[in-house]
PDB file of N, CA, C and O in Angstrom:
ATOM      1  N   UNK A   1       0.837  -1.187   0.000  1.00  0.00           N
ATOM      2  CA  UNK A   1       0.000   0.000   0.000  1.00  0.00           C
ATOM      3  C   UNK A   1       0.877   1.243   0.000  1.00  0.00           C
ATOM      4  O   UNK A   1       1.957   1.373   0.576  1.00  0.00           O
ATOM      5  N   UNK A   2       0.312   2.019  -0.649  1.00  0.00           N
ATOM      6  CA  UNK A   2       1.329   3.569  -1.016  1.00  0.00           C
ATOM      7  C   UNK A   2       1.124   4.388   0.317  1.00  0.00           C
ATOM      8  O   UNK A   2      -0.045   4.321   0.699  1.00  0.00           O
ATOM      9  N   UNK A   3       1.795   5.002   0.975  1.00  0.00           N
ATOM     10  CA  UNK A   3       1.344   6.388   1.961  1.00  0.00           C
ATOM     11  C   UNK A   3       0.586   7.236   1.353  1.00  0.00           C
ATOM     12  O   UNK A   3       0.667   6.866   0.182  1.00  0.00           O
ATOM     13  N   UNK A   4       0.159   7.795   1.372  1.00  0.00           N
ATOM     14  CA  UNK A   4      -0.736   9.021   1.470  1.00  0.00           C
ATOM     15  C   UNK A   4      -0.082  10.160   0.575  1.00  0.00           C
ATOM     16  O   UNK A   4      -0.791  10.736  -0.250  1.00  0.00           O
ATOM     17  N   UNK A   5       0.982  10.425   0.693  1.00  0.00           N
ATOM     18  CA  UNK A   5       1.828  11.672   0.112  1.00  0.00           C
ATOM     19  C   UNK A   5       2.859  10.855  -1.264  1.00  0.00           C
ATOM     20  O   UNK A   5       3.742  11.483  -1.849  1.00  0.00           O
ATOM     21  N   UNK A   6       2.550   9.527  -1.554  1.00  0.00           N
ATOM     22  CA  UNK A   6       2.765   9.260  -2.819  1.00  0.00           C
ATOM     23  C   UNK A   6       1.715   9.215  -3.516  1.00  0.00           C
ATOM     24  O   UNK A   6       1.905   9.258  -4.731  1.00  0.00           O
ATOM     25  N   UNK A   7       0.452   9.127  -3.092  1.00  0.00           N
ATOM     26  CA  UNK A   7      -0.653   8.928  -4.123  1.00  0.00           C
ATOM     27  C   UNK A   7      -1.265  11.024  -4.015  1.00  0.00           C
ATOM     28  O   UNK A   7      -1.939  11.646  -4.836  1.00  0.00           O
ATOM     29  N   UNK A   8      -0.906  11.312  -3.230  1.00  0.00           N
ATOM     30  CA  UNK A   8      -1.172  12.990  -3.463  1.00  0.00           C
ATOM     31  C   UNK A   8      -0.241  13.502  -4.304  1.00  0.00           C
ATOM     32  O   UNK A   8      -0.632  14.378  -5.076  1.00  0.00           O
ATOM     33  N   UNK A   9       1.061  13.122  -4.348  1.00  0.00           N
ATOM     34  CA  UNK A   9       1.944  13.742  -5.403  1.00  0.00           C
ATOM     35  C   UNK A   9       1.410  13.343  -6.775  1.00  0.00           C
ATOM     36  O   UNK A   9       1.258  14.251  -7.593  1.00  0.00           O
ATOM     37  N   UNK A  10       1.104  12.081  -7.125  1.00  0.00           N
ATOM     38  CA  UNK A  10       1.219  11.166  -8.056  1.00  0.00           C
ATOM     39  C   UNK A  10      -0.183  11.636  -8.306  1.00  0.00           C
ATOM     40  O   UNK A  10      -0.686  11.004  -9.236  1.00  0.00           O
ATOM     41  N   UNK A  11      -1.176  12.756  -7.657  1.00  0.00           N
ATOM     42  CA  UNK A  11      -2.548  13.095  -8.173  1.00  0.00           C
ATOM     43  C   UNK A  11      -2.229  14.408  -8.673  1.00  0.00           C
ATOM     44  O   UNK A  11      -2.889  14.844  -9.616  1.00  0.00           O
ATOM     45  N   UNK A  12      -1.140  15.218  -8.077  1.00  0.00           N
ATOM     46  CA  UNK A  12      -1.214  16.571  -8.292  1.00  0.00           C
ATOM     47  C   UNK A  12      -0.517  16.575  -9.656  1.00  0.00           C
ATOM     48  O   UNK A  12      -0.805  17.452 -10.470  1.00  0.00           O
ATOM     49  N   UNK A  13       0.472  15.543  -9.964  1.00  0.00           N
ATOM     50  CA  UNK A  13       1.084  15.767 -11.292  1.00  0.00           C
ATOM     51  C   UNK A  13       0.058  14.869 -11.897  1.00  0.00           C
ATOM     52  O   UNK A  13      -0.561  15.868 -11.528  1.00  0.00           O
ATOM     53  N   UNK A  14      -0.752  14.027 -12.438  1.00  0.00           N
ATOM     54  CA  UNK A  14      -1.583  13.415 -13.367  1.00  0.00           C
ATOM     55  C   UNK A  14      -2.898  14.996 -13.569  1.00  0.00           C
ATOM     56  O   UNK A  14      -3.312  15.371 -14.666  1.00  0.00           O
ATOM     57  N   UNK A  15      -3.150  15.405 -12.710  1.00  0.00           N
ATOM     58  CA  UNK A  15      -3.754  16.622 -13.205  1.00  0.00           C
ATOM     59  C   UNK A  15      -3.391  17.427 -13.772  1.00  0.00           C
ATOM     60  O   UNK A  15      -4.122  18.058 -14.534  1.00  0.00           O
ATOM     61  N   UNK A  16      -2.196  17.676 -13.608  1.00  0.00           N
ATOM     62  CA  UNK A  16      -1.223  18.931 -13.976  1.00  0.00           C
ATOM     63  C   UNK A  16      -0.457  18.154 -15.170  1.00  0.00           C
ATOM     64  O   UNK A  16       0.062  19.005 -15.893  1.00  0.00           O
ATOM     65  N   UNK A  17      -0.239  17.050 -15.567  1.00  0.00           N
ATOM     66  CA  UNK A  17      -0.295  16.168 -17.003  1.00  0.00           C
ATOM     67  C   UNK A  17      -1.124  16.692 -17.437  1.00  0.00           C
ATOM     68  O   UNK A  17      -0.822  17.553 -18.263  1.00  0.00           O
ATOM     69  N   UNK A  18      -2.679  16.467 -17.120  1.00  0.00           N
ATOM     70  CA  UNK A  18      -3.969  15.865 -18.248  1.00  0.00           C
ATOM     71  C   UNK A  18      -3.929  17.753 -18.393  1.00  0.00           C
ATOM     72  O   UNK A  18      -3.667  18.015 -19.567  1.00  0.00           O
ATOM     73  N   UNK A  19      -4.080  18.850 -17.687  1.00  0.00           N
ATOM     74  CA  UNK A  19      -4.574  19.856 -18.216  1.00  0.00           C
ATOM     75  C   UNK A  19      -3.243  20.416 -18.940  1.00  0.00           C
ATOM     76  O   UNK A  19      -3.358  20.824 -20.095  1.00  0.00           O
ATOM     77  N   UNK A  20      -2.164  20.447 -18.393  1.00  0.00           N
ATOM     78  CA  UNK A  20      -1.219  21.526 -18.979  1.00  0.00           C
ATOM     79  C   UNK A  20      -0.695  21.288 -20.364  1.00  0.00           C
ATOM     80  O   UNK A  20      -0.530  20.190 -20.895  1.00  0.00           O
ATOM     81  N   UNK A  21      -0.439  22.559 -20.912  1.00  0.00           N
ATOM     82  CA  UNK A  21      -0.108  22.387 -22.497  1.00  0.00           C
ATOM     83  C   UNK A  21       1.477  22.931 -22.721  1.00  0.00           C
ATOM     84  O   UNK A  21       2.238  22.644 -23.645  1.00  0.00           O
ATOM     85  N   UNK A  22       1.685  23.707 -21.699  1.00  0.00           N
ATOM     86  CA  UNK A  22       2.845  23.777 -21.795  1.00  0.00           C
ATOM     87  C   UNK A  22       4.435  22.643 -21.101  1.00  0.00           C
ATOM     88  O   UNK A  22       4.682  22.136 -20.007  1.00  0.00           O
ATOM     89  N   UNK A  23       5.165  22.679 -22.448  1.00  0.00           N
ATOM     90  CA  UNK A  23       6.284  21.707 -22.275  1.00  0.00           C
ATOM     91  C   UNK A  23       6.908  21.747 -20.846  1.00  0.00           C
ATOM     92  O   UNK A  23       6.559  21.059 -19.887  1.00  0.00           O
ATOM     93  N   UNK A  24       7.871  22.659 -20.886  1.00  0.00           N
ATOM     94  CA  UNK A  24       8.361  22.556 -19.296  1.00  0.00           C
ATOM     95  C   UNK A  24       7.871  21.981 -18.440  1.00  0.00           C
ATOM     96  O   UNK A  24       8.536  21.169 -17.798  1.00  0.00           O
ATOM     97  N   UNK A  25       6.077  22.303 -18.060  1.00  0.00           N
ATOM     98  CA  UNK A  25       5.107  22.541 -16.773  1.00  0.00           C
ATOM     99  C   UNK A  25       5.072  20.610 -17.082  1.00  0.00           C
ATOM    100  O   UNK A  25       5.044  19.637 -16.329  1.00  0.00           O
ATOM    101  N   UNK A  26       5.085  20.739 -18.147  1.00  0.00           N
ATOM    102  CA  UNK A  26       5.320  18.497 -18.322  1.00  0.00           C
ATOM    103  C   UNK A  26       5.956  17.978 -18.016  1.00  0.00           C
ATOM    104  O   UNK A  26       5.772  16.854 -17.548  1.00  0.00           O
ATOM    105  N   UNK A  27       7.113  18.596 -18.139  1.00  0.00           N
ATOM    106  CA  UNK A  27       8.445  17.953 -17.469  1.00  0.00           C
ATOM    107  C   UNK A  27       8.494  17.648 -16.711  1.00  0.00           C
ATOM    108  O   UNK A  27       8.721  16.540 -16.225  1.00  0.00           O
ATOM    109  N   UNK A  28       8.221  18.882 -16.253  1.00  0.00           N
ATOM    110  CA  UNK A  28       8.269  18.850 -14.635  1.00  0.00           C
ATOM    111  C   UNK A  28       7.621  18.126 -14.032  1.00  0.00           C
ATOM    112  O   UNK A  28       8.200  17.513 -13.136  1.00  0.00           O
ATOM    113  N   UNK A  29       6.308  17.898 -14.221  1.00  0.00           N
ATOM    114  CA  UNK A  29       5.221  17.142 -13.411  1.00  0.00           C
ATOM    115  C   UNK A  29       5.530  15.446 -13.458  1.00  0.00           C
ATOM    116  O   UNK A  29       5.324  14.606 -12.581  1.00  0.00           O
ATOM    117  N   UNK A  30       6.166  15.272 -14.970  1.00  0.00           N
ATOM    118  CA  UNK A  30       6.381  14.204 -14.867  1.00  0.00           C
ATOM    119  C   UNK A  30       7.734  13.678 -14.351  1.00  0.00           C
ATOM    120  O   UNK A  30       7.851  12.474 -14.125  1.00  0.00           O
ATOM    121  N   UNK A  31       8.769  14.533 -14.154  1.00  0.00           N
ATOM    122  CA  UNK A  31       9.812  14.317 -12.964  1.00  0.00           C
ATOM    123  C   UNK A  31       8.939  14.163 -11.771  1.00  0.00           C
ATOM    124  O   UNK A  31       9.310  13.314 -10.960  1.00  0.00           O
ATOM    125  N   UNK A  32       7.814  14.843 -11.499  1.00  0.00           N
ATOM    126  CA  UNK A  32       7.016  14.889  -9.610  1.00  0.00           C
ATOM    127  C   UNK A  32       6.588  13.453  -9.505  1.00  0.00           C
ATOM    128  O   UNK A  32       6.474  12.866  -8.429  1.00  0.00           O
ATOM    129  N   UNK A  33       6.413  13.049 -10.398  1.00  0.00           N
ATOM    130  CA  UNK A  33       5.296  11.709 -10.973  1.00  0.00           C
ATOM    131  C   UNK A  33       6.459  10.687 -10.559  1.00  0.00           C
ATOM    132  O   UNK A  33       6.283   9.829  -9.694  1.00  0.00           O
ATOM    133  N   UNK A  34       7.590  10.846 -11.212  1.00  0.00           N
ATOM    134  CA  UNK A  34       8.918   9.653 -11.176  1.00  0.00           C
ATOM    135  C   UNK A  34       9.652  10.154  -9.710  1.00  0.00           C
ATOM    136  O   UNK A  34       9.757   9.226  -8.908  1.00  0.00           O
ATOM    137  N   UNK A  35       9.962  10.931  -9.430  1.00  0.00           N
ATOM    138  CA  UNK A  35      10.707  10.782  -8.017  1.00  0.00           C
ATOM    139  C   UNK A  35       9.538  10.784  -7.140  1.00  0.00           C
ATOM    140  O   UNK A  35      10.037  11.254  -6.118  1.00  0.00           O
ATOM    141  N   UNK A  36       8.429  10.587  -6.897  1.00  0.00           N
ATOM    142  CA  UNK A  36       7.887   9.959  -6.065  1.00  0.00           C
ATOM    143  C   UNK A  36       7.532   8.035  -5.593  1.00  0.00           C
ATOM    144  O   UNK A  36       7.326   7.326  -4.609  1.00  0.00           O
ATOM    145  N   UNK A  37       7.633   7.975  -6.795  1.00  0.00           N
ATOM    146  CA  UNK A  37       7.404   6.064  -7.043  1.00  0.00           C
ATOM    147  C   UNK A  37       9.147   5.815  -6.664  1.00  0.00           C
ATOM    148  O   UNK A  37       9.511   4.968  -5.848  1.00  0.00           O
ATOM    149  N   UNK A  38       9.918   6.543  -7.272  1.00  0.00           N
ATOM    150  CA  UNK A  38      11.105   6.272  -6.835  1.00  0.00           C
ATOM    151  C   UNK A  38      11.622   6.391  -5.152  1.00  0.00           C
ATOM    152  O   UNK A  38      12.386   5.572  -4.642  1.00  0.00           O
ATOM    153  N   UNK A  39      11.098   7.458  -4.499  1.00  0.00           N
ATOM    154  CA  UNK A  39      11.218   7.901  -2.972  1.00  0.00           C
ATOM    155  C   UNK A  39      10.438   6.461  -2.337  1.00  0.00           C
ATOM    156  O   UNK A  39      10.806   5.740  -1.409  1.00  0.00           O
ATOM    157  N   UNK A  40       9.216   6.357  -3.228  1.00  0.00           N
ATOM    158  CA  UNK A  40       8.428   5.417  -1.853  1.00  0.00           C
ATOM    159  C   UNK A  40       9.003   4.298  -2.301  1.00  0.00           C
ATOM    160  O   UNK A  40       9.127   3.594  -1.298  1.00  0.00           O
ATOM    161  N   UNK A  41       9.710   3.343  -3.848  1.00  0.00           N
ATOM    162  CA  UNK A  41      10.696   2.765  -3.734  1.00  0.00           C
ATOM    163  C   UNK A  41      11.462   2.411  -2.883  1.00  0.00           C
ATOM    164  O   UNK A  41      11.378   1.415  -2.165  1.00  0.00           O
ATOM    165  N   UNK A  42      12.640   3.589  -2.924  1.00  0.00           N
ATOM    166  CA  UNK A  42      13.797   3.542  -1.713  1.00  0.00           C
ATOM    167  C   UNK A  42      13.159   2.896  -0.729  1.00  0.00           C
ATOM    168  O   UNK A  42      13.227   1.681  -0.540  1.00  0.00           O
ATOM    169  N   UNK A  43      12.241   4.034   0.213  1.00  0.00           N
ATOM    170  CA  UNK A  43      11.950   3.753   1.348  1.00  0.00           C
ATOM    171  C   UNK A  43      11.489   2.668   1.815  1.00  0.00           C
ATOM    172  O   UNK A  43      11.610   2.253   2.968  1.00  0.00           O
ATOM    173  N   UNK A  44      10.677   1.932   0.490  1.00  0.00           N
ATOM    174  CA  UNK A  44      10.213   0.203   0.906  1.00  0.00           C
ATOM    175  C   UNK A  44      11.250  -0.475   1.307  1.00  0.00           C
ATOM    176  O   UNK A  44      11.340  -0.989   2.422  1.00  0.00           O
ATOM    177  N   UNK A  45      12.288  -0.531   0.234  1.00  0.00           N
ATOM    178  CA  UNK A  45      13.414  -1.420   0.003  1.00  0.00           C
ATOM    179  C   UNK A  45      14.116  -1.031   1.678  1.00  0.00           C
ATOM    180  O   UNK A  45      14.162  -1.604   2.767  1.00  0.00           O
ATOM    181  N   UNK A  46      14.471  -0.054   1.245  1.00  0.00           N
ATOM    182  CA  UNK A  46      14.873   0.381   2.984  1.00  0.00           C
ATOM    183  C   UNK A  46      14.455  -0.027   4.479  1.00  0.00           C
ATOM    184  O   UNK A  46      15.271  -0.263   5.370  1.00  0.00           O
ATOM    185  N   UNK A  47      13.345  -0.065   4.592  1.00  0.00           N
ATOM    186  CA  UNK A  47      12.843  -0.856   5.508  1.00  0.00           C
ATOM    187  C   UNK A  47      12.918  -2.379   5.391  1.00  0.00           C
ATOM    188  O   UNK A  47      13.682  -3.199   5.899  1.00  0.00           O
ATOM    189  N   UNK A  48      11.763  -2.503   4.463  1.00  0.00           N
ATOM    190  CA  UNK A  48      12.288  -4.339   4.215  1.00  0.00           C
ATOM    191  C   UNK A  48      13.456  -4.762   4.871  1.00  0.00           C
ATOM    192  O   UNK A  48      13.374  -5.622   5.748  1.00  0.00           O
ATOM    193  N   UNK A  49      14.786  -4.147   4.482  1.00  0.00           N
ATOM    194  CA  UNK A  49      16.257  -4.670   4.391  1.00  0.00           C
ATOM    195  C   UNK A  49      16.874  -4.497   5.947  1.00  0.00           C
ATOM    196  O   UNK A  49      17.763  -5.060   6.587  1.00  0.00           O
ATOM    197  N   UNK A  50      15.842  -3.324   6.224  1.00  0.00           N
ATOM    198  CA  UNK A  50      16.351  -2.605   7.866  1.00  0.00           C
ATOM    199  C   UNK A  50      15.692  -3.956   9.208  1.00  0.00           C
ATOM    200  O   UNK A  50      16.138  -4.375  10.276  1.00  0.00           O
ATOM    201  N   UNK A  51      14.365  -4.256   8.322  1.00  0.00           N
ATOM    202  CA  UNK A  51      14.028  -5.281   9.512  1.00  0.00           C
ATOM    203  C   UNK A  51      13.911  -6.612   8.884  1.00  0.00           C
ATOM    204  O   UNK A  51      12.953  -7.333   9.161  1.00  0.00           O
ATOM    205  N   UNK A  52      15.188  -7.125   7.727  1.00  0.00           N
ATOM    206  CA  UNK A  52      15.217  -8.698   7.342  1.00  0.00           C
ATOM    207  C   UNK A  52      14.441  -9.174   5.892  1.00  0.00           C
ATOM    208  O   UNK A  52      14.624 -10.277   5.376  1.00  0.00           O
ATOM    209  N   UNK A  53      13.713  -8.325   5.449  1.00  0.00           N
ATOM    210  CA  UNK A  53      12.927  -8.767   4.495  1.00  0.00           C
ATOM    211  C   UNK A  53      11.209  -8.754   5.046  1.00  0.00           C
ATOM    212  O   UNK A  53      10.621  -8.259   6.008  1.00  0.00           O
ATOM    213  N   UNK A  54      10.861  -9.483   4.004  1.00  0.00           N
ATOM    214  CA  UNK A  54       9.208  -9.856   3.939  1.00  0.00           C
ATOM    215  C   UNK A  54       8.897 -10.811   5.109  1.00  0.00           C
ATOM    216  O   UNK A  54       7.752 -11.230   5.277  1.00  0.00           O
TER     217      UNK A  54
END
């Protein structure tokens, strides 16, 4: 299950995808979009490893 503040990031940039027309403001959102799956990544793996695995 995701926290709370990966599925709010991962809402604020899919909105800010679907409406914006400008390039940059895409970029960007879709960097917000990828270092968040990547952060809550880390942090799984991180724990997992901190207390042994699954």
């Amino acid at each position: 299950m995701q926290p709370i503040w990966v599925k709010q990031l991962q809402s604020i940039a899919q909105v800010g995808l679907t409406y914006s027309k400008d390039i940059y403001d895409l970029e960007s959102l879709e960097l917000i979009r990828k270092i968040s799956v990547e952060r809550f990544v880390w942090k799984r793996n991180w724990l997992c490893n901190s207390k042994g695995g699954y």
